[in-house]
C-alpha positions in Angstrom: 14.9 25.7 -9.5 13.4 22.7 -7.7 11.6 25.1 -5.4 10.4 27.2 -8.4 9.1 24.2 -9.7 7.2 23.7 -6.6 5.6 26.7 -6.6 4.6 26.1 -9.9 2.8 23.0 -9.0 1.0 24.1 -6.2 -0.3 27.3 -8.4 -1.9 24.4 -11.2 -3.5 22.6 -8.7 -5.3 25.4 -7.0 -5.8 26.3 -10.6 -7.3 22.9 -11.4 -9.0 22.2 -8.9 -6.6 19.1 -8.0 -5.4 17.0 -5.3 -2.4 15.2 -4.6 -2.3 12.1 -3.1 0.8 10.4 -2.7 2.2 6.9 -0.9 5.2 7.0 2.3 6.9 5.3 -0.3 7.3 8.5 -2.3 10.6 10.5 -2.7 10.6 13.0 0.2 9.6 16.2 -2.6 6.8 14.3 -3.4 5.5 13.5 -0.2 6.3 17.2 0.5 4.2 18.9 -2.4 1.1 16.1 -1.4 -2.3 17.2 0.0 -2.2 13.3 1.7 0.3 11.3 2.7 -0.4 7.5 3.8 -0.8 4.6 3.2 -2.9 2.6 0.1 -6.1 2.1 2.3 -6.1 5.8 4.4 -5.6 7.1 0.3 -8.3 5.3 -1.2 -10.5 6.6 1.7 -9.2 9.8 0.3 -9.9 9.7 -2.8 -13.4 8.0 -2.6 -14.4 11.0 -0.6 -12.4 14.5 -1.8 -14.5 16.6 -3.4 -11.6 17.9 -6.0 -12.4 16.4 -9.5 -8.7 15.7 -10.5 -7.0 13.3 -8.5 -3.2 13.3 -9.0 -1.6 9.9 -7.3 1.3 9.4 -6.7 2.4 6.1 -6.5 2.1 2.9 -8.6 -0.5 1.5 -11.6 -2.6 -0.5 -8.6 -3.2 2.6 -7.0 -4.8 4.8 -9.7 -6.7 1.8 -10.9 -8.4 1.4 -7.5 -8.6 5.6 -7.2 -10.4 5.3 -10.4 -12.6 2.5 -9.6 -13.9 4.0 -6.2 -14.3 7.3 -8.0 -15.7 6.7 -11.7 -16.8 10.7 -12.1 -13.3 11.8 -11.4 -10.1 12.1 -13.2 -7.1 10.0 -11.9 -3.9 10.8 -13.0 -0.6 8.9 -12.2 2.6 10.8 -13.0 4.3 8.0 -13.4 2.0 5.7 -15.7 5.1 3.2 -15.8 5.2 2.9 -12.5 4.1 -0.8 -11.7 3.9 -3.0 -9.1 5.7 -6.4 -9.5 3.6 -8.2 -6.7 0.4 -7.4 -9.0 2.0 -8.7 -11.7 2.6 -11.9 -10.2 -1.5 -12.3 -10.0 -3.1 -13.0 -13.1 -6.9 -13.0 -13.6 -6.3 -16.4 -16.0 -4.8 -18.1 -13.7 -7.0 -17.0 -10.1 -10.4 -18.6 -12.5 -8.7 -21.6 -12.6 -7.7 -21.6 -8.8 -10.9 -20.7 -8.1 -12.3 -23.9 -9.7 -10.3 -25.7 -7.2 -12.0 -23.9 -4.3 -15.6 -23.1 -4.6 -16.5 -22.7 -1.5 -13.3 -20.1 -0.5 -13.8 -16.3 0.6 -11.9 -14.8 -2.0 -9.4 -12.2 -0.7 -6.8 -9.7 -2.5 -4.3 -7.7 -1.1 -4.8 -4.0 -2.4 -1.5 -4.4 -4.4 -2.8 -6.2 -7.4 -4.5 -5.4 -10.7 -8.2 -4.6 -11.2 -8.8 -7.6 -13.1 -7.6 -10.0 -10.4 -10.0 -7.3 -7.5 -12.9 -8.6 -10.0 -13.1 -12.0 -9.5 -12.4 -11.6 -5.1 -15.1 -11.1 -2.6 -13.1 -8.3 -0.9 -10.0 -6.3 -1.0 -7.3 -5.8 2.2 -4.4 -3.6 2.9 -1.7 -4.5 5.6 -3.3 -2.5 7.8 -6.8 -3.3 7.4 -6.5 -7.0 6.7 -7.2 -8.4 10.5 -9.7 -6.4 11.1 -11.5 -7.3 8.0 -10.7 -11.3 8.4 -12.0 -11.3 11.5 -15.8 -10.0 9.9 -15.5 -12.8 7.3 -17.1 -16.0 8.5 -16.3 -18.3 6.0 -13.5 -21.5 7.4 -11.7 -21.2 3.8 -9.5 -18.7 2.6 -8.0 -17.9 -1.0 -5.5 -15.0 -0.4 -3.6 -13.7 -2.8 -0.6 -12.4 -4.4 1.5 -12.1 -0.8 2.4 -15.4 0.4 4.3 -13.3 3.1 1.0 -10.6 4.2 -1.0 -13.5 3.6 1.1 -15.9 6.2 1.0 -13.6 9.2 -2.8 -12.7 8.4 -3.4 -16.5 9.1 -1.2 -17.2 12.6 -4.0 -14.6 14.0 -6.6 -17.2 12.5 -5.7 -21.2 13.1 -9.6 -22.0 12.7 -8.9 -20.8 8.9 -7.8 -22.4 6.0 -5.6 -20.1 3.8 -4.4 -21.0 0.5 -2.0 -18.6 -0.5 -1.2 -17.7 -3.9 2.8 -17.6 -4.2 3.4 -13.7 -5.4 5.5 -11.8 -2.5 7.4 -8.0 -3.0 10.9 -8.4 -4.0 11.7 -5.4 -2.0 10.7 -6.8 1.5 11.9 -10.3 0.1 15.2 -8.9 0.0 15.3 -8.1 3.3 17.4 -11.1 5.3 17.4 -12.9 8.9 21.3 -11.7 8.7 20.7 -8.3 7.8 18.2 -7.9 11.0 21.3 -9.8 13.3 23.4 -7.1 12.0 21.6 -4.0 12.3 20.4 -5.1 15.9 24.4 -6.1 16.5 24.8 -2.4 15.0 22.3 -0.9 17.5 21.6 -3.4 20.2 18.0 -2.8 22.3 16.6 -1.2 19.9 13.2 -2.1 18.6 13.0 -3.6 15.1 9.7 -2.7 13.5 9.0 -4.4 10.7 6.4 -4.7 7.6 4.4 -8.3 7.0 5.4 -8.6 3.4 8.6 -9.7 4.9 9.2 -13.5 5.0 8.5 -15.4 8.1 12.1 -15.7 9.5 12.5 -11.9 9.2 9.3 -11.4 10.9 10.0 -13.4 14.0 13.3 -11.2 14.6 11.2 -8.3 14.7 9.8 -6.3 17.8 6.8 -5.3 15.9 4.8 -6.2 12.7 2.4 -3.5 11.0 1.5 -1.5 8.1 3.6 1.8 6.9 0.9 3.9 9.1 1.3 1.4 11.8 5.1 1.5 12.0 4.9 5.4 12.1 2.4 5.1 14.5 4.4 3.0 16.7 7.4 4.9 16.7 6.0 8.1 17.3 4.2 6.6 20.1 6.6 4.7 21.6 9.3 6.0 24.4 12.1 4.8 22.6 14.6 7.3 20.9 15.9 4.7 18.4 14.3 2.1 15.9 15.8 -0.5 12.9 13.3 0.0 10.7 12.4 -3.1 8.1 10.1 -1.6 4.9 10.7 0.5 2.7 13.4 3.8 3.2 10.7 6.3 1.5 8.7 5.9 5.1 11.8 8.0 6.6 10.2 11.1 5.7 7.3 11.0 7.6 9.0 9.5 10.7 11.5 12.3 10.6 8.8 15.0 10.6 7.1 13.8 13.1 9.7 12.7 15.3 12.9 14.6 14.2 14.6 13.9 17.8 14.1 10.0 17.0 16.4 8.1 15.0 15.8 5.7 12.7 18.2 3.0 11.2 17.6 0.3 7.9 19.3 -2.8 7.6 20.7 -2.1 4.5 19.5 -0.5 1.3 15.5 -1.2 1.0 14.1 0.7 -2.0 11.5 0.3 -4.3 12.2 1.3 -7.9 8.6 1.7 -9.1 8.0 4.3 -6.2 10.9 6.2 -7.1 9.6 6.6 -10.7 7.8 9.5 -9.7 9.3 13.2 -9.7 7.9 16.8 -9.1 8.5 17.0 -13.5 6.4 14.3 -13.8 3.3 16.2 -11.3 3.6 19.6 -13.0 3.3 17.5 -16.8 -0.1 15.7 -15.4 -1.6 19.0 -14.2 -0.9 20.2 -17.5 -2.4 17.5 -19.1 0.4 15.7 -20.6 -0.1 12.8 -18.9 -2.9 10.6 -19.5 -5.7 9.4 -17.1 -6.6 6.5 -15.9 -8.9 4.7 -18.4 -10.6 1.1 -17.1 -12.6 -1.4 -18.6 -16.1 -0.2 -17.1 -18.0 -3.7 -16.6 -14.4 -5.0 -15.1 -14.6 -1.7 -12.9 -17.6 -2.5 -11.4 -17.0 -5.8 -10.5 -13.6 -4.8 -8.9 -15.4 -1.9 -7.4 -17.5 -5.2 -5.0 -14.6 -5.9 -3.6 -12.9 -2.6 -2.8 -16.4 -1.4 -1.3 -16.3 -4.4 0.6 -12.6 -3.1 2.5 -14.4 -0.3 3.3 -17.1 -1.7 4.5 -16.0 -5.1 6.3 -12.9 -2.3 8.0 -15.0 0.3 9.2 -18.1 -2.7 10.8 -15.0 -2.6 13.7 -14.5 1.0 13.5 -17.7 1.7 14.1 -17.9 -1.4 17.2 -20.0 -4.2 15.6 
């Protein structure tokens, strides 16, 4: 049935002229059935440039709002349109105006994973894997980061001539990740490499062998010599480090799962190509102003991709 069903979806999208875009956070038949797979900045490159005209993402509310913003003309669908994000929802737009009356002369910087009301009122937006790159193009001393207090920590032991003032919002799935699970997975497995995610706290960071985005991590262990690797984020990543390593193996220090990417299912694909699901719909002068700051990641990234 399942593979029926998968057939079925990949008919409609041809059909509709669709993509599908989903996070490594995904369950592995979603990431399967996907056009791309990656993390949020490689998909909003994505989905800024595809030419298809109906975008189906797969992943949380943050993500389709940002798909929608970089892409106005298009249609965004997100299967799973309860599927939040409880970092964003530690942001609120309220409360940043008043921050931001306490710090005037601050570069305002948002992590990707937050609403498009908070993107509106930053001067640029970062993912865990574009974030250095894009700090080191911003030449202001000050620096408003929010909602990770965790991403937003390591960002600013690479920059001691900066000021950050981090907003207190972290991910409840890295912050459940302990020093003592780490001691016991590498007791489990010793000398072999822990690679871990920066929303993690500090402590768990420091046992860790290496520090980097979901793309990074995959990147690093496909790369690396190593056969084996305790792996610290999120267990949807597995998938794509099994395909493209399947001699490799990978442990986690315990159950690490995020409900809200789990939400999704191939049921809940097949309804939005049919239309049952509804689009993305935005507040169009919010938009815009959110849309400043995510052209900004684009732009402030790629000034070191392209050597300046």
């Amino acid at each position: 049935m399942r593979d029926i069903l998968k057939e079925n979806i990949l008919k409609l999208k041809k059909e509709k002229n669709a993509i599908i875009l989903a996070h490594l956070y995904e369950p592995d038949e979603i990431q399967e059935i996907a056009d791309y797979v990656g993390d949020s900045y490689y998909l909003s490159k994505i989905a800024r440039d595809c030419q298809e005209e109906l975008i189906i993402f797969c992943g949380v509310k943050f993500m389709g709002e940002s798909a929608k913003i970089l892409s106005p003309q298009k249609t965004v669908i997100l299967p799973a349109a309860n599927a939040g994000c409880p970092m964003a929802d530690m942001a609120d737009a309220e409360d940043l105006k008043e921050m931001i009356k306490d710090y005037p002369d601050a570069f305002k910087v948002c992590y990707i994973n937050s609403s498009y009301e908070v993107k509106a009122l930053c001067d640029v937006s970062v993912t865990s894997s574009s974030a250095l790159d894009i700090i080191k193009n911003v030449p202001n001393k000050q620096i408003l980061f929010l909602p990770d207090r965790n991403l937003g920590s390591y960002i600013a032991e690479f920059f001691p001539d900066k000021e950050f003032i981090l907003w207190q919002g972290f991910c409840p799935t890295h912050e459940r990740i302990s020093t003592e699970d780490i001691i016991n997975a590498k007791a489990k497995h010793p000398n072999v490499k822990v690679l871990g995610h920066p929303e993690c706290n500090k402590d768990v960071r420091d046992l860790c062998d290496y520090i980097g985005s979901t793309s990074g991590i995959i990147n690093f262990a496909t790369n690396c010599e190593d056969n084996e690797f305790i792996i610290a984020t999120e267990e949807g990543i597995l998938y794509e480090l099994n395909k493209r390593n399947p001699n490799k193996r990978f442990y986690f220090p315990g159950p690490i799962i995020c409900p809200n990417m789990k939400k999704t299912s191939l049921e809940k694909v097949y309804d939005a190509l049919c239309g049952k699901v509804e689009e993305v719909i935005l507040d169009e002068d919010i938009s815009k102003k959110a849309l400043v700051s995510l052209e900004n990641m684009h732009k402030l990234g790629e000034m070191v991709v392209c050597g300046n």
